[in-house]
N, C-alpha and C positions, 0 to 999 in steps of 0.2 A: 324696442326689442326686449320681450320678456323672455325670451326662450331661446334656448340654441335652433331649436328645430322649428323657429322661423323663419331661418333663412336655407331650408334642404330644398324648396323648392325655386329657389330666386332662380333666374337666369344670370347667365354671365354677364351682361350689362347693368343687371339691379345688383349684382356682389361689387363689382368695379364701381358703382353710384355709392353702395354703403361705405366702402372704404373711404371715399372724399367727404363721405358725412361724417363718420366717426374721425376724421382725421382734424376736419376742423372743428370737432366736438373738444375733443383733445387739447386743443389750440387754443380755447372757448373757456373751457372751465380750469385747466392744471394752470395757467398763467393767473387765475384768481387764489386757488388754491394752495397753490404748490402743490412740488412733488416730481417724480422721476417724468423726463418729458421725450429726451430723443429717443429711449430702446423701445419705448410704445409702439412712438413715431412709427420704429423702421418694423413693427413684426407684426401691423394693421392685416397686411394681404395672409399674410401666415395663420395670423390666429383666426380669419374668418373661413380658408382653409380646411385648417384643423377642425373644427364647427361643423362645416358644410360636409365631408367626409366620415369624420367620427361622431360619437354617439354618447356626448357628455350630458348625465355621471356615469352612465354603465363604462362607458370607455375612459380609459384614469386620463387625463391630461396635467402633466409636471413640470412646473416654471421651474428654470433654476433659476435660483436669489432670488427672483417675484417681482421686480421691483419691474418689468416688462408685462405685467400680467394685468393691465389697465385695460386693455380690446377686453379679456378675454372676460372681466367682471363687465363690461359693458351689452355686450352677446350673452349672459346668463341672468338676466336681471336687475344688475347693479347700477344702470344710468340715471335713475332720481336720486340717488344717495353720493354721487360727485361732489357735493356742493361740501359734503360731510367729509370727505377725503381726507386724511391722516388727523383729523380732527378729533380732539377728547368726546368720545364716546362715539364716532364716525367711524366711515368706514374705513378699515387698516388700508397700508401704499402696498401689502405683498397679500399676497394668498393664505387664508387663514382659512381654518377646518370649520372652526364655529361661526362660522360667516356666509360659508354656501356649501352644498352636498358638491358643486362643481370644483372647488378646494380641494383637492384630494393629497396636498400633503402641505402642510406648513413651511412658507422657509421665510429666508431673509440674509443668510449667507449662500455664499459663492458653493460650487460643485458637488452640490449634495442629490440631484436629482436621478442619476444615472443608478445609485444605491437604491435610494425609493425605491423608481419605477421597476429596478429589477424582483426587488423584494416581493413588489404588486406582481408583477408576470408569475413568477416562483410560487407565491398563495395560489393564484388563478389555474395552475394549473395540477398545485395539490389538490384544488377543491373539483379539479376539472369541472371548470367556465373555459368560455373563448373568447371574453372582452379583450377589445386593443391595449395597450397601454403605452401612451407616446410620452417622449423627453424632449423638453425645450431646452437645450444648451447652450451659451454662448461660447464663441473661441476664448472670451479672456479665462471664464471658469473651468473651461474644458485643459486651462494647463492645472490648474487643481490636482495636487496627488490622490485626492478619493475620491474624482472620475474618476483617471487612469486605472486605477484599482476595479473601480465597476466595470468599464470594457476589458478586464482581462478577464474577469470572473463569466460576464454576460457572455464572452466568447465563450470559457470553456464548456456552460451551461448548455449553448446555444439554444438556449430558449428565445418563443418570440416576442423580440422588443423592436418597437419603433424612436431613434434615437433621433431628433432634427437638431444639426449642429446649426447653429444662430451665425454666421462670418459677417458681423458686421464691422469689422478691421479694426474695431476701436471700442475697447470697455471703458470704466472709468477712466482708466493712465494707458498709454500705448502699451499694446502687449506684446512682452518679450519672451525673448526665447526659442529654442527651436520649433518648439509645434509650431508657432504663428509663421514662422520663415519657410516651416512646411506647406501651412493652408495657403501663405502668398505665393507661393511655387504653381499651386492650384487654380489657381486663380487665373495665374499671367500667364501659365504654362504659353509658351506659342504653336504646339503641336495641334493643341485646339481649333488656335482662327488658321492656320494652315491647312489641317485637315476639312473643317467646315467650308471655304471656300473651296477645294477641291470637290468636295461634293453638290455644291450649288451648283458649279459651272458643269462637271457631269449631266445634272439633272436639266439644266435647262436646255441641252442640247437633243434632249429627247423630245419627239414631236408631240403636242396637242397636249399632255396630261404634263410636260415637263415645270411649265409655270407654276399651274397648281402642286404640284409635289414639293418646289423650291418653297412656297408658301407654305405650305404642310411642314415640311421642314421648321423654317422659321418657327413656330410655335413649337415643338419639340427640340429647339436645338440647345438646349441644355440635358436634354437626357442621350444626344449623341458625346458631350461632354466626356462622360464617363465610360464611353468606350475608349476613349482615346487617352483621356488621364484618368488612367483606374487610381482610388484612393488607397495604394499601396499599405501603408500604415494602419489604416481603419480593417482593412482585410486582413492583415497580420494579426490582430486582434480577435481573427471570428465573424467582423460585420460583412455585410452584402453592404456594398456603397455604390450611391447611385446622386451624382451630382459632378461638376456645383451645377448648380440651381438658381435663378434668379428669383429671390425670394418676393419680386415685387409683383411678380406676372402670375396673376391668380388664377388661370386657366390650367397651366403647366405643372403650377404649383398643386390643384387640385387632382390633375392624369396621374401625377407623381404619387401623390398621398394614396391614391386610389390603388396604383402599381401595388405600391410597398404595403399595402397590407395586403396584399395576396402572396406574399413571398414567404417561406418557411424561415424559423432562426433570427437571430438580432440581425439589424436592417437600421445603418445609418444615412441619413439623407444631408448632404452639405447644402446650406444656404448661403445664397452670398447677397446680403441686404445694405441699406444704407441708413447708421442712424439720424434721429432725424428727418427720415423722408415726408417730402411733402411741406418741408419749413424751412425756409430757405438759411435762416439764422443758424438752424440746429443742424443742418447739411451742412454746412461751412466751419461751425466748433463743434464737435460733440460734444468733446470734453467739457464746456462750458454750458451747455443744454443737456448731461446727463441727468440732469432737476435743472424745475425752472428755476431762473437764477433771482433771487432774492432782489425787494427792491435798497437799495442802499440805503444804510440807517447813519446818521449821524454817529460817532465811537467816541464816547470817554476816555476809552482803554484800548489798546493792542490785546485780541486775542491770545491765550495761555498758548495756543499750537505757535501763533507768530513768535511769543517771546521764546518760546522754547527754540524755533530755526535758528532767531536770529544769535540767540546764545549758544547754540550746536555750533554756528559757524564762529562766531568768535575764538570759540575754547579749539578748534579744529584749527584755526589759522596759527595758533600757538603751539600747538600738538598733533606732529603729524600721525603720530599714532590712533588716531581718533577717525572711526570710517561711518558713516550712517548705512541704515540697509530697511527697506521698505518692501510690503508684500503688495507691491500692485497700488500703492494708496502714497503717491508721491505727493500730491497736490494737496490732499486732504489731512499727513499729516506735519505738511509744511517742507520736507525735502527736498522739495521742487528748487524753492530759494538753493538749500545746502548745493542741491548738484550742479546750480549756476556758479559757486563757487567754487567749488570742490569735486568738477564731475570726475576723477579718477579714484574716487573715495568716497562713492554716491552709488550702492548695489541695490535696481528694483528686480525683486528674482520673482515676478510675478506673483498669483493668486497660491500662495505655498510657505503659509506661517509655519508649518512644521520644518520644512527646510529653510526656512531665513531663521529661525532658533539655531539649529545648530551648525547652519552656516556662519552664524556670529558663533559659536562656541568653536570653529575652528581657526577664525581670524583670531580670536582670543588668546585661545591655546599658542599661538604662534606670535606674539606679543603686540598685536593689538587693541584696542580698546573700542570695539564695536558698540553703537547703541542702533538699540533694534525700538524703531516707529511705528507705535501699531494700537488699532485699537482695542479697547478693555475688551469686547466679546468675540472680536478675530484671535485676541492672543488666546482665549478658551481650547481653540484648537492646536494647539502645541504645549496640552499640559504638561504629556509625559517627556517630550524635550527638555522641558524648561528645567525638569527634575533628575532625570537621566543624562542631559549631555551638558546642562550648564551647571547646576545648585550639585549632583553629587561630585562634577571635577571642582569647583568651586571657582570657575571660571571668572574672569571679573566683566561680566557682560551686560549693559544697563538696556533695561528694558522700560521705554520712554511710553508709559501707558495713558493713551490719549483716548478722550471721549469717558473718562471714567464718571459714574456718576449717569443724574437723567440725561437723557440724551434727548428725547422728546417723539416727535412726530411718527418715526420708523418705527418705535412701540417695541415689542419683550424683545425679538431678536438683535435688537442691537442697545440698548438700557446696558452701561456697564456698572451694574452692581453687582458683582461677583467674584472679581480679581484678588479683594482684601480677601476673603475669602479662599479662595484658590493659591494665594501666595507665600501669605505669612506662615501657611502650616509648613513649608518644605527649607529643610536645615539649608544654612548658610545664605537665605536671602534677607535683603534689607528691602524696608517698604516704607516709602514714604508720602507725604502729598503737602503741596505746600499751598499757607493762606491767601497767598495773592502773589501777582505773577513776578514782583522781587524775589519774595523765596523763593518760587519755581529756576531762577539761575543760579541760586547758589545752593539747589539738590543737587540740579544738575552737572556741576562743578565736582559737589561732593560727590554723589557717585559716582564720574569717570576716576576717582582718588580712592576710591575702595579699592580693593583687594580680593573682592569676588562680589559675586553676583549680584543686583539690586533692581526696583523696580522704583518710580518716579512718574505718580498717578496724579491726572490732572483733568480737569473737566471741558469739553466744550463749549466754554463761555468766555467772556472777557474778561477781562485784570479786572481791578478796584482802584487803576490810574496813579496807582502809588510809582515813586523815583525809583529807577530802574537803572540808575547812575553809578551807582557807587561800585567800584570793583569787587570782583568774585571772589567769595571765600569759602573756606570750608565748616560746612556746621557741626556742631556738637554732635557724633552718631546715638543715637536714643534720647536722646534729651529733650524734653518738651517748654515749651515759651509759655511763660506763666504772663499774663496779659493785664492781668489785675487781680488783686487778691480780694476774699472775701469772706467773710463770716458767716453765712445762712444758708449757700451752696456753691458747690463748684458745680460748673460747666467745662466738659472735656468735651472737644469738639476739634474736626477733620477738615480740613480743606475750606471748599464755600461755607463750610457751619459755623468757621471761626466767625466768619461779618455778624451771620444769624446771631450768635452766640452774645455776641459785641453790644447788637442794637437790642437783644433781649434784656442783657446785664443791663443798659443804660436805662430801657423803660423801669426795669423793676429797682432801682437805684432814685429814679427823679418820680416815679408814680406811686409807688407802693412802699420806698421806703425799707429795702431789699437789699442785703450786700449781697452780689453772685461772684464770685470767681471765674474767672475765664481763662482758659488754659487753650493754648495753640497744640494740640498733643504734635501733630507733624512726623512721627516716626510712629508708625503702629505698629513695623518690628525691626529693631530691638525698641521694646516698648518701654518708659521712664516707670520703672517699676518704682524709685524713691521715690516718687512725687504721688505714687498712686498711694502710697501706704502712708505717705505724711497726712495726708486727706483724709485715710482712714482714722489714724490715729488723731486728728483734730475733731473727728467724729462729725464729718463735714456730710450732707446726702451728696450724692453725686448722679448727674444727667449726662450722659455721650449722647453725641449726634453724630451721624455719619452720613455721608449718602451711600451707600453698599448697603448689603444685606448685613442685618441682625444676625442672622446663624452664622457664625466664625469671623466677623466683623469685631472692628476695634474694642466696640464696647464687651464684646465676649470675651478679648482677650484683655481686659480690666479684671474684671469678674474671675477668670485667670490667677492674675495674682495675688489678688484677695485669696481664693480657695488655696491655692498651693502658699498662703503664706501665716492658714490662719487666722484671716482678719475676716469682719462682718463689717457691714455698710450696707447703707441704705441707695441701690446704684437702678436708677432707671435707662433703660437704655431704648433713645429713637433711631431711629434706621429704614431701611425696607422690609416692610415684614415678610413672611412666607409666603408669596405669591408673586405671579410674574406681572410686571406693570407695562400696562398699556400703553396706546400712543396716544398723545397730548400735550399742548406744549410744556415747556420745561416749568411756569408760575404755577399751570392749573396740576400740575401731576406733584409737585413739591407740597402746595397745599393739599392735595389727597392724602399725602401721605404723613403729613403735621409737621414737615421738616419749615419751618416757616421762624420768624419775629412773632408772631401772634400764638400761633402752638406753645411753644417753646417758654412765654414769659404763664399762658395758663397753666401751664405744667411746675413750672418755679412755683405758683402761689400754691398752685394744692400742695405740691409737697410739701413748702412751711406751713402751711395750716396745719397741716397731720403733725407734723412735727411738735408743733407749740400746741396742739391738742393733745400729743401722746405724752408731753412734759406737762402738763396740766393735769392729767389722770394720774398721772405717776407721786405728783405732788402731795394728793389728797387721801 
């Protein structure tokens, strides 16, 4: 399959044959590969569908979050580049622009796609064109507060958009809330198979033409559906709604596509799929088949997400004041455990970081001690929260930043290098990250003991197997761990770079004869401003590493207190440079970027080289 528009002439028995090929294509290559497995699964008959119907690129077709968008790079060309699948320099796991003219918007987070596609209808018909412009949605993202926003606009607009709601009853984590107790309303309604056998038994009691009609039926009786439970809600909104719809039944599903683009104005279509279809494993867990599931690795170490539950729940069973609150991502970022303990003090408010921000700022304000579970580039989206309803009341609300750091495979959209960044500049926050997963319990300790606001960033990887015994205490707030001192350079270093830092100082100590300094900084704000200026003052060069971005990253805010104190130093700083990184795993993308033992000790010699060659010149 090179082309969408090899399959406009299939017949309906060679589209129902493609689906069982791609299905076990699917089955075939992502269990070698990895990568997202059930929502593929279940939107096979959908996306070929969409294809057979529309007219991709001139017609926009819009995954939300991507991570279902595997048919649809299979049906555009993309089936010999599988093998390459979230592989360094491969093909990305979501929909990317500079990948195929069929990509027609980037994503990789949850509920962005109803914005998009409105914005494409809105151009298309300033420039007055008539291309389609359809939206893939699923129910968990459709509780997202910037869909909701796009269907109220898309109503007033009533421009024409095709919006297809994805109901496959299960996103990452069960989806809460009222919309989903709506869509399950819809679902089970019984007005439906009431009304439907009422009408079969009518039909069949007519002579000669009755059987065939009852059969005629059956393959439309999902677009009788939607007389019977009009999608009340969606209509309040502006949409024409014409479902549910059995998303598996490619005949129906293709009458239906065919309908709804002759219809004037936004036009939602409910599907009701099953992820996983077609795999018996991934029909039975979704949850556990949303990605294939890794083959089990031997662990040195408990996971920084594990040690973080396990220590959430500890410091909780002592403190009832202490709630955890999660956006949809219970499993992922270890809450699951918390709410098997703690389920009365365990809030998932679904796909909606902007409201779980100052939903903890209201548990807060009212003597709480909420930590909010989230990762470094979902928390992106509740900057102005973070700043407006936590950091300016100065609430004391920890915000447990998990994935921070490479992240790997998923590539820019989820890479949390940006939070140092986005954090440290906003008054009254503290920001920390600790060097192996002992520290990690007793930040976490310290900031539920703060007195406002904090942030306790940590990477998706495993400890360094250090004792994890000793009881909780509180750390010095600003103060950085001085690891070993040295004479020819300090090493300021963040999180995973303290190890880096550690095995650098030792090569260049036992190989080259190198005193380095290695400093745990651990608080990037309030930052150890004495330690940075005693450095200066010993006239030490200094090298930070981070894994964040260099622009407003630790090492900026060194360089910081050097300018605002008057002092000069010789300060290199590693990090992320200016550009977005790709997906790859987490060794190959770390050596891209020189954050490495071997980077790190070449960067040490040059700098004393220059050093004792600029004290050589200076000499003569």
């Amino acid at each position: 399959m090179e082309r969408p528009e090899d399959i406009k002439h299939f017949s309906e028995a060679e589209l129902i044959q493609l689906a069982a090929e791609i299905r076990a294509f699917l089955v075939d290559t992502v269990s070698k590969t990895g990568g997202h497995f059930g929502a593929n699964l279940g939107v096979v008959e959908l996306t070929i569908a969409l294809h057979k119907v529309l007219n991709s690129p001139r017609d926009r077709i819009i995954w939300d979050v991507g991570h279902q968008a595997y048919v649809h790079k299979i049906l555009t060309g993309r089936k010999s580049a599988f093998p390459t699948l979230r592989k360094f320099k491969g093909m990305a796991g979501f929909p990317k622009r500079s990948e195929s003219p069929h990509d027609m918007f980037g994503v990789g987070h949850a509920s962005t796609s109803l914005s998009a596609g409105l914005g494409m209808a809105v151009a298309r018909d300033l420039s007055g064109e008539d291309y389609h412009v359809a939206c893939v949605i699923g129910d968990g993202a459709l509780t997202g507060g910037m869909a909701m926003e796009a269907l109220n606009h898309a109503g007033h607009l009533g421009t024409k958009l095709l919006v297809i709601l994805n109901d496959n009853e299960m996103s990452i984590a069960e989806n809460v809330g009222a919309l989903s107790k709506y869509l399950t309303r819809l679902r089970t309604d019984p007005t439906y198979s009431r009304t439907k056998a009422e009408i079969e038994q009518m039909l069949r009691r007519v002579p000669a033409i009755g059987p065939r009609l009852t059969k005629t039926l059956e393959r439309v009786k999902d677009s009788v559906r939607h007389l019977v439970v009009p999608g009340q809600l969606f209509e309040g909104f502006g949409f024409k709604y014409l479902g549910p719809v059995d998303g598996h039944d490619l005949p129906v599903l293709i009458n239906v596509l065919e309908d709804a683009k002759l219809l004037r104005g936004p036009v939602l279509i409910h599907l009701v799929t099953q992820k996983g279809k077609g795999y018996a494993s991934a029909e039975n867990a979704p949850d556990k088949f949303h990605a294939w599931p890794s083959a089990p690795k031997a662990k040195a170490a408990p996971s920084y997400t594990s040690v973080f539950s396990e220590t959430l729940i500890q410091i909780a069973s002592e403190d009832p004041r202490v709630v955890a609150v999660t956006a949809a991502m219970p499993g992922g970022t270890g809450l699951d455990k918390f709410a098997k303990v703690h389920p009365s003090r365990c809030f998932d408010v679904g796909i909606a970081e902007q409201h779980a921000t100052t939903f903890c700022g209201g548990l807060a304000a009212s003597g709480k001690r909420p930590v909010f579970a989230v990762y470094s580039t979902f928390l992106q989206r509740a900057y102005d929260q973070v700043i407006h309803d936590i950091c300016i009341q100065n609430l004391p609300v920890v915000f447990a930043v998990d994935r921070a750091g490479i992240v790997g495979p998923d590539g820019e959209t989820h890479q949390g290098v940006f939070d140092i960044a986005y954090l440290r500049t906003v008054p009254n926050m503290t920001v920390m990250m600790p060097k192996d997963e002992n520290e990690l319990r007793h930040m976490l300790w310290t900031a539920l003991h703060l007195e406002g606001p904090s942030a306790v960033r940590y990477p998706r990887a495993d400890g360094l197997g250090v004792d994890c015994s000793e009881p909780l205490c509180e750390l010095p707030v600003g103060q950085a761990e001085v690891l070993q001192d040295g004479d020819d350079l300090a090493i300021l270093a963040l999180g995973p770079m303290v190890q880096v830092a550690t095995e650098a100082a030792q090569e260049l100590e036992t190989e080259h004869g190198i005193s380095a300094a290695v400093v745990n900084m651990r608080f990037v704000k309030p930052i150890d401003e004495a330690l940075i200026l005693s450095l200066s003052d010993r006239q030490l060069p200094m090298v930070t590493i981070e894994e964040a971005s260099l622009a407003g990253g630790f090492g900026s805010a060194v360089l910081e207190v050097l300018a605002d104190h008057g002092r000069s130093a010789e300060v290199l700083r590693k990090g992320i440079p200016d550009h977005f990184v790709e997906h790859g795993s987490r060794s190959e993308l770390l050596a891209q970027l020189g954050l490495t033992k071997e980077a790190l000790v070449a960067d040490a010699l040059r700098i004393v080289a220059d050093r004792k060659r600029k004290r050589y010149s200076a000499t003569r």
